[in-house]
C-alpha positions, 0 to 999 in steps of 0.5 A: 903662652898666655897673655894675661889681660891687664884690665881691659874693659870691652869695648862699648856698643852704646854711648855713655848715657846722658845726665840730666843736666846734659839733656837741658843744655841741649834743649836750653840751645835747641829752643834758642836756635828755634827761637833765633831762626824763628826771630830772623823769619818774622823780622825779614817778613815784616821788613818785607811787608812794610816794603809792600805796603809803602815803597812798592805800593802800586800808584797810577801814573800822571798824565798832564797836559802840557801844550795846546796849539792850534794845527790847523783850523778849516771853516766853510760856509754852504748856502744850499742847506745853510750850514756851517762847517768846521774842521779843526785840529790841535797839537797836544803835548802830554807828558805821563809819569809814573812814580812808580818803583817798577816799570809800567806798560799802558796799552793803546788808549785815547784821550777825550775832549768835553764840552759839558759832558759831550765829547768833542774831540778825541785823539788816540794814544799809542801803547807804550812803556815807562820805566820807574820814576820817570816821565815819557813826553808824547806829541798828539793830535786831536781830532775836534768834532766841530759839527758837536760842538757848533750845534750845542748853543751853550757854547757861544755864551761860554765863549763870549763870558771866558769861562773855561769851555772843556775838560779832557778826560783819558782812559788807560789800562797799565800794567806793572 
């Protein structure tokens, strides 16, 4: 009983070896795959860089005064010592923006009052959020250290000319 074998061939533990030809196509594909990936890294990183450098830069928020009114107004006079006393109050109507893409939270500040460089009134401002592009409206009221600004004898002039007497100031730390 034997079977005679018809040309088999063994079988092989190797694959068949590759050409040259072969071998450059596969690094020509490899290198353009590198190649793509690489281009599609670098153009999501510049996207994203200019994204940082422009939209999302981080800007401070604005604050405006929007209305002055006079709350309440105490004056006194004492004959023994002779002295003046002054007691005043404003409504302040400020509003924040924040033009910011992300939100802001600003810590409990104040804002002041100045008359020529000396502070004369101030008012607390209470900690608070913003969210983007928006504009929060805040109700205040300032304290007016009277007794400074009666002492300082510039003022008097500055009244009786129109000149613009104060300047407000306000400082804040925010966080986005």
């Amino acid at each position: 009983m034997d079977i005679e074998k018809k040309d088999e061939q063994p079988l092989r533990s190797s694959p068949l070896p590759h050409t040259d030809e072969s071998r450059k196509r596969k690094r020509r594909s490899c290198i353009i795959c590198c190649a793509s990936v690489t281009g599609v890294i670098l153009t999501i990183l510049l996207v994203l860089l200019i994204l940082g450098l422009t939209v999302f830069k981080a800007k401070k928020p604005v604050m405006t005064v929007n209305s002055v009114a006079l709350q309440d107004l105490n004056v006194s006079f004492h004959t023994f010592p002779v002295r003046v006393s002054l007691n005043l109050s404003l409504d302040l109507g400020i509003s924040i923006e924040n033009p910011n893409k992300v939100g802001v939270k600003y810590q409990p500040s104040s804002a002041s009052l100045l008359y020529r460089g000396n502070e004369v009134g101030q008012v607390p401002i209470p900690a608070g959020e913003i969210g983007s592009d928006d504009t929060r409206e805040l109700n205040l009221t300032v304290t007016v250290f009277a007794d400074r600004l009666l002492s300082d004898s510039d003022m008097y002039r500055d009244l009786l000319s129109g000149r613009r007497i104060a300047n407000q100031t306000c400082n804040y730390q925010n966080s986005l």
